[in-house]
Each structure stands twice: as structure tokens, then as C-alpha cells.
C-alpha positions, 0 to 999 in steps of 0.5 A: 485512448490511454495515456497509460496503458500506451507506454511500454515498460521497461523490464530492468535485469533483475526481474523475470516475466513469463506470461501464461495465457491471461496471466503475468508472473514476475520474479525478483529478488524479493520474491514473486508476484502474479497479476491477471490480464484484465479483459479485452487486454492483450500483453506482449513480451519483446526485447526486455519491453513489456507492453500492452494492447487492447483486443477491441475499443470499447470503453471497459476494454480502455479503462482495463488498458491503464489499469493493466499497465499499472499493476504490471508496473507496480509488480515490477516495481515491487519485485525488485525494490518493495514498497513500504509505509510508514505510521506514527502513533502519538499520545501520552501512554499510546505504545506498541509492541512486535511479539513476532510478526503480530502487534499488541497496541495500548492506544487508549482502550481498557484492553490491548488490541492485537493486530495479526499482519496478513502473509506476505507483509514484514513489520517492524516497530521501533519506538512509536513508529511502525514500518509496514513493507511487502512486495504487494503495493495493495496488500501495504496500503491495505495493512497501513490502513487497517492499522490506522483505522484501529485508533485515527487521529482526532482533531483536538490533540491529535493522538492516535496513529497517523501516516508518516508526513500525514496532516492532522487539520486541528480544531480549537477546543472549547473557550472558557465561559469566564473569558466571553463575558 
């Protein structure tokens, strides 16, 4: 049994659903999502309350049940609020510029590295921070991640770009010969 896909969702008044056939259609404020009913998976829309049941009890058909339940949730979530992520780039000359909705880095190469967002996602960029938000919770972290994985940060200083309140776990550099003997 899911302990997820048990728990029905509340549906707050902001947001519409409609579902048709296998899939689910939110609409809100923000903008509008679609998300597929998994297999084996049936949705039922009563009251204000969106829940989720599963057709037969195989073990797909209760994994698909949680994972449902979460992406509706997450859609809800997104329709109404959004998401967003947010990352730092640290390192002397290390900048980044918005011409538009694209990106241009100066992180360190011999060339500057352009980033086109994909539809759907706003960026914002103020000083060396970078805001990555959308209504689509995979499509932010996705982006957030490709644009960290353009210049990581590495262990020794800790220059490139990083999530927000993310760790960097430090290494110590190499200790002067002079010093051992």
C-alpha cells in the first residue's frame, strides 16, 4: 500500500482540474499544467477533493500510485505558488549577465558561455545570483541543474556555482615541503 497515493488532495480555490480520460489538467493563476495518469491508476474528482485509486494490486500499479499522487500535488502546487531555485556563483571575475530571458557566463573559460532557458521558465539575475522559477517542478530543477553543471563547484576554494544554502565540503591544499622537514 502507498502511504502517498492513500491521501486525497485537497484542491484550494484558486485552481481548476478537469480530467480527461488519462489525463489531468490544472489551471491556475499562474498558468496551466498537464500531467498523465499513470498506468493501472484511476483518478477521481469529488467535492473539492482529488483522489487516487489503483485498478488492480500489482506492484507497478502501487508504485505508480504515489507517483501520481505527487505529480498532481506538485502541479497544484505550481499552478497556484510556483516554484523556483535559486544559485550563487562564487570566484573572483566569475559574473553573469541576462540579455533577455538568455544567460552569458564569465566563469573561468577562454570564452563566454551562453545558456538558453527552456519555454516556460523566467530567470532573474542580480548581482551573482541567479532566480530559476516556473510552474513545472521537474523543468526548475532541471534547469538549476544544467546551469550548475556548466562551472561545479570544486573543493579547494569553492569557486563555480552552487545552490543556495548548498554545502561545498572543503579539501586542504597541498602543504609547503619547507614546512615537513
Amino acid at each position: 500500500m502507498s502511504k502517498i497515493g492513500k491521501k486525497p488532495i485537497n484542491i484550494p480555490q484558486e485552481v481548476e482540474i478537469k480530467i480527461h480520460g488519462n489525463v489531468l489538467e490544472f489551471k491556475g493563476k499562474n498558468g496551466s499544467l498537464r500531467v498523465e495518469i499513470l498506468p493501472f491508476i484511476k483518478a477521481e474528482l469529488k467535492d473539492n477533493t482529488l483522489s487516487f485509486d489503483v485498478v488492480n494490486d500489482s506492484r507497478q500499479a502501487k508504485a505508480n500510485w504515489g507517483t501520481t499522487r505527487a505529480l498532481a500535488q506538485n502541479a497544484i502546487i505550481g499552478v497556484k505558488d510556483g516554484f523556483s531555485k535559486i544559485l550563487e556563483i562564487e570566484g573572483v571575475g566569475y559574473k553573469v549577465s541576462a540579455e533577455g530571458n538568455n544567460l552569458t557566463f564569465n566563469i573561468g573559460f577562454s570564452h563566454p558561455v551562453k545558456f538558453i532557458p527552456p519555454e516556460g521558465i523566467k530567470i532573474s539575475v542580480e548581482k551573482n545570483i541567479i532566480k530559476v522559477s516556473g510552474i513545472d517542478k521537474a523543468l526548475v530543477g532541471k534547469t538549476a541543474a544544467e546551469i550548475r553543471s556548466l562551472k561545479k563547484p570544486e573543493p579547494y576554494k569553492g569557486k563555480g556555482i552552487k545552490y543556495r544554502g548548498e554545502i561545498i565540503r572543503r579539501k586542504e591544499g597541498k602543504k609547503a615541503a619547507a614546512t615537513a622537514k
